[in-house]
C-alpha positions as CSV (number, residue, x, y, z in Angstrom):
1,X,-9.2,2.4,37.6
2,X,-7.7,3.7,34.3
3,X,-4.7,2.8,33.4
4,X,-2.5,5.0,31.3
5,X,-1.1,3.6,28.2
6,X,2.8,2.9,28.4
7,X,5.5,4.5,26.2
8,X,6.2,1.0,25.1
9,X,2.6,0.2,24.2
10,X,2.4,3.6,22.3
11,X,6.0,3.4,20.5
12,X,4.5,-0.4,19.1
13,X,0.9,1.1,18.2
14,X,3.0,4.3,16.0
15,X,5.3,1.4,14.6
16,X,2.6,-0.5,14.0
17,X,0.2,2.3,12.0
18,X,4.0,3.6,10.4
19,X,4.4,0.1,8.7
20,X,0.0,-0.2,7.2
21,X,0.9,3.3,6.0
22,X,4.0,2.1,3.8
23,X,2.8,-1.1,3.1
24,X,-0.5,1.1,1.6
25,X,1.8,2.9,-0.8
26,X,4.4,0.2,-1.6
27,X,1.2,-1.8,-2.8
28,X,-0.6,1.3,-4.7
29,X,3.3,2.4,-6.5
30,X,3.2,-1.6,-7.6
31,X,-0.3,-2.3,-8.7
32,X,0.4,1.3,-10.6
33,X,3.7,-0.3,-12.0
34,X,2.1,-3.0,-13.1
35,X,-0.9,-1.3,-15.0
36,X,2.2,0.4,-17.1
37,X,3.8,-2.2,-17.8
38,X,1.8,-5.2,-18.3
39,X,0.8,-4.2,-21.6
40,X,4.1,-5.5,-23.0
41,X,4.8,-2.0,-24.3
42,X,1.7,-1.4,-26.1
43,X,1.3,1.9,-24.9
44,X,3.5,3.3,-27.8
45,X,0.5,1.6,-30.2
46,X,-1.7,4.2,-31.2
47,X,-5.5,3.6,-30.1
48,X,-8.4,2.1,-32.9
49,X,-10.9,4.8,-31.7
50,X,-10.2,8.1,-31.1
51,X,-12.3,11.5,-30.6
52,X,-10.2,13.3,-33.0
53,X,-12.4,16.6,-32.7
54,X,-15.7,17.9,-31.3
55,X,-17.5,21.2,-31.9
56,X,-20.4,22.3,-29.9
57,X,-23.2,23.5,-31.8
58,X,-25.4,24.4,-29.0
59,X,-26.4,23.2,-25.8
60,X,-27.6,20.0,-26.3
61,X,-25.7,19.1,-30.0
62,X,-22.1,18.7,-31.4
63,X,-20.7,17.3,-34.0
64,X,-17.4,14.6,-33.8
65,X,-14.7,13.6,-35.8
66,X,-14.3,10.0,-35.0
67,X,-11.4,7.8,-36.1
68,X,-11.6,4.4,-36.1
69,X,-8.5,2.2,-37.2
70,X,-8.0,3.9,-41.0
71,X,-12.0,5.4,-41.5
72,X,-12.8,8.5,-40.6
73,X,-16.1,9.3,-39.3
74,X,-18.4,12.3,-39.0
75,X,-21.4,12.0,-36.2
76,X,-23.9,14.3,-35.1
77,X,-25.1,14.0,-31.6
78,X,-27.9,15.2,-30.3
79,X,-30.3,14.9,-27.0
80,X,-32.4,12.2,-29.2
81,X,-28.7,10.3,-30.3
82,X,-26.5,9.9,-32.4
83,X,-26.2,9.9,-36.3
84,X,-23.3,9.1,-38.4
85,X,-23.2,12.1,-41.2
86,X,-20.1,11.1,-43.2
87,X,-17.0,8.6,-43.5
88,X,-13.8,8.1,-45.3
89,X,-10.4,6.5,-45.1
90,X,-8.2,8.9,-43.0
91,X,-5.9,8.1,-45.7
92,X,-7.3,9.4,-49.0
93,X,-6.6,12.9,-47.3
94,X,-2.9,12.2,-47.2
95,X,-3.1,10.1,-50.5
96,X,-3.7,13.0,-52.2
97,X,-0.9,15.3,-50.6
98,X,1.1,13.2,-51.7
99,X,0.0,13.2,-55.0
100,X,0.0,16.9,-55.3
101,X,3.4,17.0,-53.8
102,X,4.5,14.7,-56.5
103,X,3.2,16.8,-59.1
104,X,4.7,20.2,-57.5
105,X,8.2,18.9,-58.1
């Protein structure tokens, strides 16, 4: 003999699924909340490395402009690795901007 389930029984078990279901989210908008802000508001600091720009030279190969804290750096990578071509200080670019700027005026 089957018994049917109650309208009771079936209002709890909806209740019941209603509350896991917020619950779920109220934990996923926190743990999110926290990822944000626990970095004290370090998010406004720029990063140390950066993939400033990549051009694809084939397939297989590109080449990257790399920034890492104030260098600059210039790597070819390929199916065999990766090889650093040049480097400089990101700032000798704007050094000399300056310094033409200065002499402009």
């Amino acid at each position: 003999m089957e018994q049917a389930i109650g309208t009771g029984e079936w209002l709890r078990m909806m209740g019941s699924l209603v509350l896991v279901l917020v619950l779920a989210v109220a934990c996923l908008w926190v743990w999110r909340w926290l990822q944000n802000n626990s970095l004290g508001g370090r998010r406004a600091v720029r990063a140390q490395l950066a993939v400033e720009e990549t051009i694809q030279l084939g397939v297989r190969h590109k080449i990257v402009l790399l920034r890492a804290g104030s260098q600059q750096v210039v790597v070819g990578v390929s199916p065999n690795g990766m090889t650093a071509l040049a480097q400089w200080s990101r700032f000798n670019g704007e050094l000399q901007q300056v310094q033409e700027q200065a002499h402009e005026a």
